[in-house]
C-alpha positions as CSV (number, residue, x, y, z in Angstrom):
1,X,240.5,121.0,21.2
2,X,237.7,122.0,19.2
3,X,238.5,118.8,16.5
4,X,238.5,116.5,19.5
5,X,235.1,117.2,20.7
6,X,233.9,117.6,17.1
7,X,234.8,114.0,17.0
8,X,233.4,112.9,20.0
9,X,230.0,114.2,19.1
10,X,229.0,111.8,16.3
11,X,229.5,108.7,18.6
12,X,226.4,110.1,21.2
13,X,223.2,109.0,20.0
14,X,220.5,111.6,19.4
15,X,217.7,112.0,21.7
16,X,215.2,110.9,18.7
17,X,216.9,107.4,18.3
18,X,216.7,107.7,22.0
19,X,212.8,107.6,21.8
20,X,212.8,105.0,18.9
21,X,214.2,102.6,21.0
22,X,212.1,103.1,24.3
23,X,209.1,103.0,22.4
24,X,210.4,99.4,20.8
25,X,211.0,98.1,23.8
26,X,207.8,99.0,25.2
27,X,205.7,97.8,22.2
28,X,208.0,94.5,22.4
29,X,207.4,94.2,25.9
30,X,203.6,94.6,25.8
31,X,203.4,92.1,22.9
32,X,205.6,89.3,24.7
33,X,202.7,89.6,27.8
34,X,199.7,89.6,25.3
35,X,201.3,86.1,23.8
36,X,202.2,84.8,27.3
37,X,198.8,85.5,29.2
38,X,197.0,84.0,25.8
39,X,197.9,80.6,26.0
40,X,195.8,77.9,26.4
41,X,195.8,73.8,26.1
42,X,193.1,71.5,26.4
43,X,193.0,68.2,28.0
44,X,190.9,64.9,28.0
45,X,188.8,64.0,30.8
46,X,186.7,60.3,30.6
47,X,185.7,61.8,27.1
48,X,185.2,65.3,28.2
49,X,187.8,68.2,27.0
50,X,188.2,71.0,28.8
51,X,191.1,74.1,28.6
52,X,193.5,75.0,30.7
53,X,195.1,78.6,30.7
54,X,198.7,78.7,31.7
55,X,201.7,81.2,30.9
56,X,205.3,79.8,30.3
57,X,208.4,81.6,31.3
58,X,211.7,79.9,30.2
59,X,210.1,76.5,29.5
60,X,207.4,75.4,26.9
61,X,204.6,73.1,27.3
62,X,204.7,70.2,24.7
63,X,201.4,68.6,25.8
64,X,199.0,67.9,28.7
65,X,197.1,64.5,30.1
66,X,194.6,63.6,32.8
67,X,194.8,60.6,35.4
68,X,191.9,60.0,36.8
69,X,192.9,57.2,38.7
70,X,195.5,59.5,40.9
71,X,193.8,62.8,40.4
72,X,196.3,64.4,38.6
73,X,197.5,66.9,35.6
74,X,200.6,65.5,34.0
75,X,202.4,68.6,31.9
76,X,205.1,67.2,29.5
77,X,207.6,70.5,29.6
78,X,210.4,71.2,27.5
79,X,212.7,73.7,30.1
80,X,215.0,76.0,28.1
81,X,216.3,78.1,30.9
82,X,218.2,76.7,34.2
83,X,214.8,77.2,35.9
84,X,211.4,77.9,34.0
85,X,208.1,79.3,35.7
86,X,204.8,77.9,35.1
87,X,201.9,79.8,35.8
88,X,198.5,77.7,35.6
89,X,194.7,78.9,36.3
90,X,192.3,75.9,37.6
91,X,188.7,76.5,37.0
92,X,187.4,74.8,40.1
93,X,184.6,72.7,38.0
94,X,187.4,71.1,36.2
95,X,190.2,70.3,38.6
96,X,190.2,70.6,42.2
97,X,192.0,69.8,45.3
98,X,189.4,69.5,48.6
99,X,189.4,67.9,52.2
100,X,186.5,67.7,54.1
101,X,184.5,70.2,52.2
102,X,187.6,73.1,52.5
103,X,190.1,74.0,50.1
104,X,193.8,71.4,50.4
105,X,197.2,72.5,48.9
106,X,198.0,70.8,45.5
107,X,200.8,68.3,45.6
108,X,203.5,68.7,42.5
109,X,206.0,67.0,41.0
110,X,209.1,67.3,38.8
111,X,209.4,63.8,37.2
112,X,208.8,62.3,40.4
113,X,210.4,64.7,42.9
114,X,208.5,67.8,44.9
115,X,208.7,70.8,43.2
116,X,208.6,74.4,44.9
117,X,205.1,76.1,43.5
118,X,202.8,78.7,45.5
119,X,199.2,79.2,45.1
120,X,198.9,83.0,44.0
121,X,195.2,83.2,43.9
122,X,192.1,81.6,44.9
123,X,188.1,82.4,43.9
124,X,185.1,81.0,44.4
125,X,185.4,80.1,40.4
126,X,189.1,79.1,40.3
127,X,192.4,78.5,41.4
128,X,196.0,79.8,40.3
129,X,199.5,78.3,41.0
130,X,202.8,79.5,40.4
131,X,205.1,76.7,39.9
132,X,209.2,76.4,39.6
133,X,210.2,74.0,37.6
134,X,214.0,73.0,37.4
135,X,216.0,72.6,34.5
136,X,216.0,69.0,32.4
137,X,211.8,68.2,33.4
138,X,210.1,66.4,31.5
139,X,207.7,65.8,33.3
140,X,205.3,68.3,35.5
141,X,202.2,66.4,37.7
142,X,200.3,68.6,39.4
143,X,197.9,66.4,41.8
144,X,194.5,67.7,42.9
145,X,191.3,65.1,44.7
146,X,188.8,66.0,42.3
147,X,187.9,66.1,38.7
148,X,184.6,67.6,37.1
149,X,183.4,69.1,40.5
150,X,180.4,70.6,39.3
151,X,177.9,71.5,42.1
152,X,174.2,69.8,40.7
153,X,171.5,72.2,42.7
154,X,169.3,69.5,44.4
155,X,165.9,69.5,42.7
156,X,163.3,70.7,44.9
157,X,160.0,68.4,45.2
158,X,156.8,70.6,45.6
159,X,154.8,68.9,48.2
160,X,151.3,67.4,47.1
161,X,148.4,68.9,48.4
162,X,145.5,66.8,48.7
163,X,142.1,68.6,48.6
164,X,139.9,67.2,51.9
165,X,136.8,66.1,50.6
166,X,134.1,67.6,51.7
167,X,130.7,65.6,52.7
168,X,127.9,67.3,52.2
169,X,126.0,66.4,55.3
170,X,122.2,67.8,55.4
171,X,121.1,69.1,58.1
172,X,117.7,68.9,57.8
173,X,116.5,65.0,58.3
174,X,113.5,63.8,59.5
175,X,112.5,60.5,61.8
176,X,111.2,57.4,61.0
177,X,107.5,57.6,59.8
178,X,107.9,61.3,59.1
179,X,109.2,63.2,55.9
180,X,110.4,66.7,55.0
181,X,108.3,69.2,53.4
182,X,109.0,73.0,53.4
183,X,111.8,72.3,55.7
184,X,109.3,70.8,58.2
185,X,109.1,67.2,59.4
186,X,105.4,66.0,58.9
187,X,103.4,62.3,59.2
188,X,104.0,60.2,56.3
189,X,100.6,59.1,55.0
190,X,102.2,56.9,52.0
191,X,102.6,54.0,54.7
192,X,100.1,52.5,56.8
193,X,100.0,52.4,60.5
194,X,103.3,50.1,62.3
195,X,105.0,51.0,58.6
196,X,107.7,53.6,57.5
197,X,108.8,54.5,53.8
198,X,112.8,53.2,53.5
199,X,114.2,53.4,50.0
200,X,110.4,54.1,48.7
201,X,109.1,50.9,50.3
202,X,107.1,50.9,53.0
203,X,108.5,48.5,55.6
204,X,107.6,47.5,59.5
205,X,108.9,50.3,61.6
206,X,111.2,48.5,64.2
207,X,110.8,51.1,66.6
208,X,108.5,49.9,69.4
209,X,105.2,52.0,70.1
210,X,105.7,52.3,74.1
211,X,103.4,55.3,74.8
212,X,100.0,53.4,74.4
213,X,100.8,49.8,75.7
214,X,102.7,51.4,78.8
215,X,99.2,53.9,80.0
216,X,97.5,50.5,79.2
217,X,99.5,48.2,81.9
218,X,99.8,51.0,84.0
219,X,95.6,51.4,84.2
220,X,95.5,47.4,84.3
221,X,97.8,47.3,87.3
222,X,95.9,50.1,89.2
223,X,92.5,48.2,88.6
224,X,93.6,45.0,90.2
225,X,95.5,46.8,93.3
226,X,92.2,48.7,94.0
227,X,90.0,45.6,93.7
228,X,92.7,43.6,95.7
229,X,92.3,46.4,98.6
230,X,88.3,46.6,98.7
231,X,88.3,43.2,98.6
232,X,90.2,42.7,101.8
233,X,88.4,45.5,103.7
234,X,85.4,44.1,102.4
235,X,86.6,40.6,104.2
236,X,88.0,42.4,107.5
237,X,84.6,44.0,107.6
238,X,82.5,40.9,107.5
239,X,84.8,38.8,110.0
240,X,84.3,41.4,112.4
241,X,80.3,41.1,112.6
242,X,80.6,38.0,112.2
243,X,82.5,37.6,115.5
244,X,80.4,40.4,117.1
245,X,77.5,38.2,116.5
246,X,79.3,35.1,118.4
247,X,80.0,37.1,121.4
248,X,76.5,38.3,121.7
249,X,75.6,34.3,121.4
């Protein structure tokens, strides 16, 4: 009995090659992601290249082409497994799919048929779809609206502001005939009388002297009414005697 477990015991492995080959695993494991998640390709767009991150499950990615035409990504795929998994981030300044200003569902195909795929994440920044992609494609489009949908910030026009012009308007101006000395109007003697000084020349003063000529009518007038009135009581007084005198006759 005791030779039959002493042969058993050799065949159960010990519990260091027990940790040797957990810790493989994990270190194998952990390096397979780093390698998956690190994989990028880059694609031409009217002249412009720009990369695309992707991870590859079962499948491989052979090369990668734009269309701008039908706003579309056009993976060629080489599937080694009866179904592979493609895992592709978007950055939303490359590639994007929009409808009236609001995020749309990207439309993908399998060499020409509708593939299942999922959008897994979506930020401000980019976008991320998981895609299934059957066995024997050759072919992977994934069709968006947009290419190079960069936002240009408007430029902002700073208004012109004109300076109002000021007039410099003085306040202290004199008459015609007159000029200003220590802020007082006085007679201008430069000009003779019926003259003013314009432009330093001494010119007729068109504005009409009306005080003198009007106390002149005015006495003229009064004159001829007063003889006109001592004239005719002068008369009225003389016919009366005179037919005083007849009556007496």
């Amino acid at each position: 009995m005791n030779n039959l477990k002493s042969e058993r015991l050799p065949y159960f492995p010990n519990v260091n090659s027990l940790m040797k080959i957990s810790l493989g695993l994990i270190f194998f494991t952990v390096l397979s992601t780093v390698f998956v998640y690190a994989e990028t390709i880059s694609v031409d767009v009217d002249g412009t290249s720009f990369d695309v991150q992707y991870t590859a499950v079962g499948m491989t990615v052979t090369g990668i082409e734009s269309d701008t035409e039908s706003a579309s990504l056009i993976f060629s795929v080489d599937v080694t497994d009866s179904t592979g998994i493609l895992n592709v981030e978007l950055e939303r300044s490359f590639f994007d799919s929009i409808y009236d200003d609001a995020d749309d569902l990207f439309f993908i195909l399998a060499d020409g048929d509708e593939a299942i795929s999922e959008e897994i994440q979506a930020t401000s920044q980019s976008r991320s779809l998981t895609i299934t992609v059957p066995s024997g494609t050759e072919d992977l489009e994934i069709i968006g609206s947009v290419f190079n949908n960069s936002v240009e910030e408007p430029i902002v026009e700073e208004p012109i502001v004109e300076e109002p012009i000021v007039e410099n308007i003085s306040n202290n101006e004199c008459g015609p005939g007159t000029v200003l000395e220590n802020d007082v109007c006085v007679l201008d003697e430069r000009c003779g009388p019926g003259t003013v000084l314009e432009n330093d020349v001494c010119v007729l003063d068109s504005v009409p002297i009306t005080s003198s000529s009007s106390s002149n009518s005015k006495e003229l007038i009064m004159s001829v009414t007063i003889a006109f009135v001592i004239a005719g009581i002068i008369g009225i007084i003389l016919a009366l005697i005179s037919r005083a005198n007849r009556n007496k006759n």
